[in-house]
C-alpha positions as CSV (number, residue, x, y, z in Angstrom):
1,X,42.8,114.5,103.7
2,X,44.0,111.6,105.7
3,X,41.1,108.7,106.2
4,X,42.2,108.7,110.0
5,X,41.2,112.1,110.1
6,X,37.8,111.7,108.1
7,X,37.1,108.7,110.7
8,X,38.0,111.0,113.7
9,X,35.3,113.8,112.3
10,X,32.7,111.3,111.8
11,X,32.6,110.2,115.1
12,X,32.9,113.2,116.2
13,X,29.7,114.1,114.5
14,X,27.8,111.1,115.4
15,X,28.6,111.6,119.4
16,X,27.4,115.3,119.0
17,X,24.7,114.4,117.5
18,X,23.9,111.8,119.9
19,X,24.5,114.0,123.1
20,X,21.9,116.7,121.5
21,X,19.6,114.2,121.4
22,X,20.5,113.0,124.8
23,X,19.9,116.7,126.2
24,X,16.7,117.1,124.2
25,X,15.1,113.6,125.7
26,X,15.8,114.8,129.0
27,X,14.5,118.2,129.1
28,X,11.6,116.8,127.1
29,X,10.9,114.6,130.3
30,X,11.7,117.2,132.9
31,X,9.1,119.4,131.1
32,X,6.4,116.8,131.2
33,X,7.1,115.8,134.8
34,X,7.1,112.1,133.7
35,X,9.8,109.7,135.2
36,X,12.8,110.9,134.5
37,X,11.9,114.0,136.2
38,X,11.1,112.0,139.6
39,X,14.6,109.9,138.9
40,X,16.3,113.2,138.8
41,X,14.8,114.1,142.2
42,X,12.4,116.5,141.1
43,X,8.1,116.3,141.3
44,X,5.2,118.6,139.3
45,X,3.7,121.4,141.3
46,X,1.0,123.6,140.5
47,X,0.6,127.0,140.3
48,X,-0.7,130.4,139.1
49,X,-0.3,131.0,135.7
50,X,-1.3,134.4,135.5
51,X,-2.9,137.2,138.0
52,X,-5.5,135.3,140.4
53,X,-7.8,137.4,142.4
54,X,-9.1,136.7,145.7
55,X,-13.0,135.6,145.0
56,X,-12.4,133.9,141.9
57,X,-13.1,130.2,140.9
58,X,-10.3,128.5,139.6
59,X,-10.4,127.8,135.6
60,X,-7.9,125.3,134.1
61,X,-6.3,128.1,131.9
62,X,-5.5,130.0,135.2
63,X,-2.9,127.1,135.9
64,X,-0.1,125.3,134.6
65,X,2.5,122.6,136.6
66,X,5.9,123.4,137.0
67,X,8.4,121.4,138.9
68,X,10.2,121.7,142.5
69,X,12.8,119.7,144.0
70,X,10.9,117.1,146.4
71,X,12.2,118.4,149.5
72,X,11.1,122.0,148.2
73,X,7.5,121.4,148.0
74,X,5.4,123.5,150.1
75,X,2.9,121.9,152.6
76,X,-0.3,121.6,150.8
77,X,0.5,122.1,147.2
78,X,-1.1,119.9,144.0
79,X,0.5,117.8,141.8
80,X,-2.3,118.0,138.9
81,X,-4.7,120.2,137.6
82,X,-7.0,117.6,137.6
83,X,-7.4,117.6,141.5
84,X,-8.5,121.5,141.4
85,X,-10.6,121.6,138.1
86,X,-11.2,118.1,136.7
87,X,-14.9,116.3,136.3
88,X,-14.5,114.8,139.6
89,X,-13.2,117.8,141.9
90,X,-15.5,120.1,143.7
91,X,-15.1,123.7,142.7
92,X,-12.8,125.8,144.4
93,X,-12.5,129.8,145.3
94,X,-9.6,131.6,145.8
95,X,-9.4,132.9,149.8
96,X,-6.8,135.1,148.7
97,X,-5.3,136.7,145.5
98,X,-2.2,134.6,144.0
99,X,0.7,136.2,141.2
100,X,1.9,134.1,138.5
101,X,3.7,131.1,139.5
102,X,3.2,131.3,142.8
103,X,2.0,127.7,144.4
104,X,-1.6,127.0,144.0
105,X,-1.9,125.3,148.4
106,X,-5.2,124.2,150.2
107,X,-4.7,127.2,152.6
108,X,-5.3,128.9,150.0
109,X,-8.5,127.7,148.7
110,X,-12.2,126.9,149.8
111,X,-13.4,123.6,149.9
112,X,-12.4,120.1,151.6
113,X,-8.2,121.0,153.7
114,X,-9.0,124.6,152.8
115,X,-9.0,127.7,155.3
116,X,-11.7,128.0,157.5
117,X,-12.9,131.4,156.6
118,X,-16.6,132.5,157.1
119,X,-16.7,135.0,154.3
120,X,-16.4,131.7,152.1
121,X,-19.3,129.7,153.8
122,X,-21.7,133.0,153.4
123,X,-24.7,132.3,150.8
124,X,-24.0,134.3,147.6
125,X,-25.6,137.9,148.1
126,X,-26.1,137.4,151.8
127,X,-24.2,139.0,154.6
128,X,-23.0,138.3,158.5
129,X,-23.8,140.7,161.2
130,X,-22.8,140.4,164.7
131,X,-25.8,141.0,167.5
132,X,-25.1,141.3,171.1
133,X,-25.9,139.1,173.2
134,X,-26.1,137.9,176.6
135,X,-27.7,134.8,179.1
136,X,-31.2,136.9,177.7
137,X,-30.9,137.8,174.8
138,X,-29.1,134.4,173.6
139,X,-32.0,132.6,174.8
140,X,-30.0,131.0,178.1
141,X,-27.3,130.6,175.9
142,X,-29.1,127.6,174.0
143,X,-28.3,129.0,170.6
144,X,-25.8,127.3,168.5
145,X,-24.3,127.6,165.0
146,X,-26.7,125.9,162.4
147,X,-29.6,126.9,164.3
148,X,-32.3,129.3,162.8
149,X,-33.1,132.7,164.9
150,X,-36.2,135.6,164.7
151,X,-34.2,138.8,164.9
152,X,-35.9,141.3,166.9
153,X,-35.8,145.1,168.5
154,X,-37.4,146.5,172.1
155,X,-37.3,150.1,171.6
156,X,-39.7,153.5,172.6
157,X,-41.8,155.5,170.2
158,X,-43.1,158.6,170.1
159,X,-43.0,161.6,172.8
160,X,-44.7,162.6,176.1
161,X,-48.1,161.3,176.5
162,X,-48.1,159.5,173.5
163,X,-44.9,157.7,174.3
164,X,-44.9,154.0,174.0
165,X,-42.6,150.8,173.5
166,X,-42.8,148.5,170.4
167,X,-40.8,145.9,169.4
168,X,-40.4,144.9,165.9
169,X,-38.5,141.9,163.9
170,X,-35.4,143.2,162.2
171,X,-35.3,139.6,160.7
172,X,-36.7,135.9,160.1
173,X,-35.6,132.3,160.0
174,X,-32.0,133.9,160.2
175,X,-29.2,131.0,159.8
176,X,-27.1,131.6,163.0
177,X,-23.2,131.0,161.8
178,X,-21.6,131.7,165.0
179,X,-21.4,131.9,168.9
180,X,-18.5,134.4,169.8
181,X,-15.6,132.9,168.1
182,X,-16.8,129.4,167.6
183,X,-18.2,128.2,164.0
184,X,-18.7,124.5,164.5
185,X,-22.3,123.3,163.8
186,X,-21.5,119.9,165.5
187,X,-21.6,121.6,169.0
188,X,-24.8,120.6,171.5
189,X,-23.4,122.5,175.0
190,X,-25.4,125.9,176.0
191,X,-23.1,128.5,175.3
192,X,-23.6,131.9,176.8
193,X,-22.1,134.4,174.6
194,X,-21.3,138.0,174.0
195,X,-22.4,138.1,170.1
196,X,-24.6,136.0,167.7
197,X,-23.3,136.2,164.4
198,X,-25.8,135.4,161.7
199,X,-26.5,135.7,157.9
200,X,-29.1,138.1,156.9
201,X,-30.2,139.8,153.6
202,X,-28.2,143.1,153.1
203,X,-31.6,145.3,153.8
204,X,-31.9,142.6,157.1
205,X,-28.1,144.0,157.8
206,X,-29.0,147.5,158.1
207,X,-31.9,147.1,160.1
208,X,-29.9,145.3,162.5
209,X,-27.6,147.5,162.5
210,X,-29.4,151.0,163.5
211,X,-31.8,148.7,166.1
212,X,-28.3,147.9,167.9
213,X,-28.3,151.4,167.8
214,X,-31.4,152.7,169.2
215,X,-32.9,150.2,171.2
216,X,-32.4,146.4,172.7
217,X,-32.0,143.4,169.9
218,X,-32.9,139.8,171.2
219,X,-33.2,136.2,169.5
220,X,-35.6,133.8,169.5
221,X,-34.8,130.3,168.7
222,X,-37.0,128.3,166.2
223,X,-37.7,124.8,166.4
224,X,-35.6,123.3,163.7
225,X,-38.0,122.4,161.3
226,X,-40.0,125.3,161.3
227,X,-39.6,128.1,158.6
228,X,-43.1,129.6,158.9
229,X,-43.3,133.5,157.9
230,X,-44.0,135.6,160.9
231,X,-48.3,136.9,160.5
232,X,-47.3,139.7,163.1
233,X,-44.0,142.0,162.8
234,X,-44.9,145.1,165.6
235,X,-46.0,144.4,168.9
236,X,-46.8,147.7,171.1
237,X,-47.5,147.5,174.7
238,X,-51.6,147.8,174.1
239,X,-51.9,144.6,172.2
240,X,-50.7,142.9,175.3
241,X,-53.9,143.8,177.1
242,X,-53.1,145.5,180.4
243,X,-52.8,149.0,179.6
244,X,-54.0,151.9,182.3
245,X,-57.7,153.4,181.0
246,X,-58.1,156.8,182.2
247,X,-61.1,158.0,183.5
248,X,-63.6,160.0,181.5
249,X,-63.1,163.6,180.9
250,X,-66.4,165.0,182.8
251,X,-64.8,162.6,185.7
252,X,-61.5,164.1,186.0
253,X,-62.6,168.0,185.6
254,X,-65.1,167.6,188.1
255,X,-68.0,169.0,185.9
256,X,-72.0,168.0,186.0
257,X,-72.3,164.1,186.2
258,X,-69.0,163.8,188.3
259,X,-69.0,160.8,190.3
260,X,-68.8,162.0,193.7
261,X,-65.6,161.8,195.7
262,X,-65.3,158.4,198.3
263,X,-64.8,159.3,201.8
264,X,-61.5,157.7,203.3
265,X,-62.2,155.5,205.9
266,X,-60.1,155.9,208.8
267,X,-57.6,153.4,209.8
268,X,-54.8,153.1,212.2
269,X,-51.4,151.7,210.8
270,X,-48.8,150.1,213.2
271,X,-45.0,149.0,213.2
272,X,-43.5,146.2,214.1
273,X,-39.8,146.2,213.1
274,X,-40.1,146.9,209.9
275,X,-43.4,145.5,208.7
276,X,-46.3,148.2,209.1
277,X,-50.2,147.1,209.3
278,X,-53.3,149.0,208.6
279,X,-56.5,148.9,211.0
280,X,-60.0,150.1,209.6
281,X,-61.2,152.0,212.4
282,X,-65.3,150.7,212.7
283,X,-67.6,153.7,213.2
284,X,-65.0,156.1,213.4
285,X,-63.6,158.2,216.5
């Protein structure tokens, strides 16, 4: 064989082997997101690495980095996995349930630039209920979020005679999370509202719940340093003193001891317009 031709192989050989490495270097790079894959245009992202439910806190092994073109990224996205699950980062739940490499984005998540979403900012085991409310019942409308509510039912008891009104507390030292649609603890304007929402033990929920039902909820505000345990949970209507005592029975049937009846005195009433006066008439006709 000729030595030209020898020549002509080996450098052949050598650029091959050369342009391998080359290619190899470079996807090397692009795989580690390092330099040469921002030269080439191109930026880490993160994402799902497998199934993600919604609920879940995220674990480094749920996520890897991939990367996008820079005018692909989406709006909110993470470059590391560092900023979701390193030493420094605050933990973070998933708001919503993510497939594999699908872009891990604030929206996303809880925490700081996440969704506002009140099922996320609920004490674990607690839950929200919704009372109605009104200028009354929402005590003038001075009740704000942050502020700390008695939960508490009007309704009737028992039948006929026996028939009287109690009112109860459904709930104490209740955290109150929202007025109507607004969530922000920062507000200090009387709002008048058409529902309280607050967070409640799930027992404290179903209370609530069937006194909405059967008679009339209302709030009372506590000042804000006070988390004192209510001493008394039912009022009825004789522990507020002014109840109706009927006369004795020998009294009413008219039997022996029966005070006797009081003559009426006579008196003349007259009109003026529409205001009417009595006269006692002295001595009688």
């Amino acid at each position: 064989m000729p030595i030209r031709t020898i020549a002509s192989l080996a450098v052949a050989l050598l650029l091959g082997l050369i342009a391998v490495l080359m290619v190899r270097g470079v996807l090397t790079s692009q795989r580690a997101g390092g330099p040469d894959s921002a030269a080439s245009g191109m930026t880490p992202v993160v994402v799902a690495a497998l199934q993600i439910e919604r609920g879940v806190e995220l674990k480094p092994a749920m996520l890897k980095t991939v990367n996008y073109p820079k005018d692909a990224v989406p709006a909110g996205a993470f470059k590391t996995v560092d900023e979701l699950t390193g030493k420094s980062a605050a933990a973070r739940t998933t708001l919503r349930s993510m497939g594999p490499n699908e872009p891990v984005l604030t929206a996303k998540l809880s925490g700081p630039g996440g969704k506002v979403n009140l099922s996320g900012a609920l004490t674990p085991g607690m839950r929200a209920v919704s009372v109605k409310s009104n200028d009354v019942a929402g005590v003038g409308g001075f009740i704000l979020p942050g502020d700390r509510v008695d939960v508490m039912v009007t309704r009737p008891v028992g039948k006929g005679d026996a028939e009287t009104v109690v009112t109860q507390v459904l709930a104490e030292n209740a955290l109150v999370l929202g007025v109507d649609q607004t969530s922000d603890q920062d507000a200090d304007k009387p709002l008048v509202a058409k529902a309280v929402t607050v967070e409640v033990t799930p027992d404290q929920a179903q209370a609530i719940s069937l006194g909405l039902a059967v008679g009339q909820v209302s709030l009372a505000l506590r000042q804000i340093s006070d988390d004192g345990v209510l001493t008394r949970r039912a009022t009825t209507v004789s522990d507020l003193g002014f109840g109706v005592r009927k006369a004795p029975a020998a009294r009413r049937s008219g039997g022996a001891g029966a005070a006797k009846p009081v003559a009426k005195q006579p008196e003349v009433r007259v009109t003026r317009g529409v205001v009417t006066s009595g006269y006692a008439v002295v001595g009688g006709f």
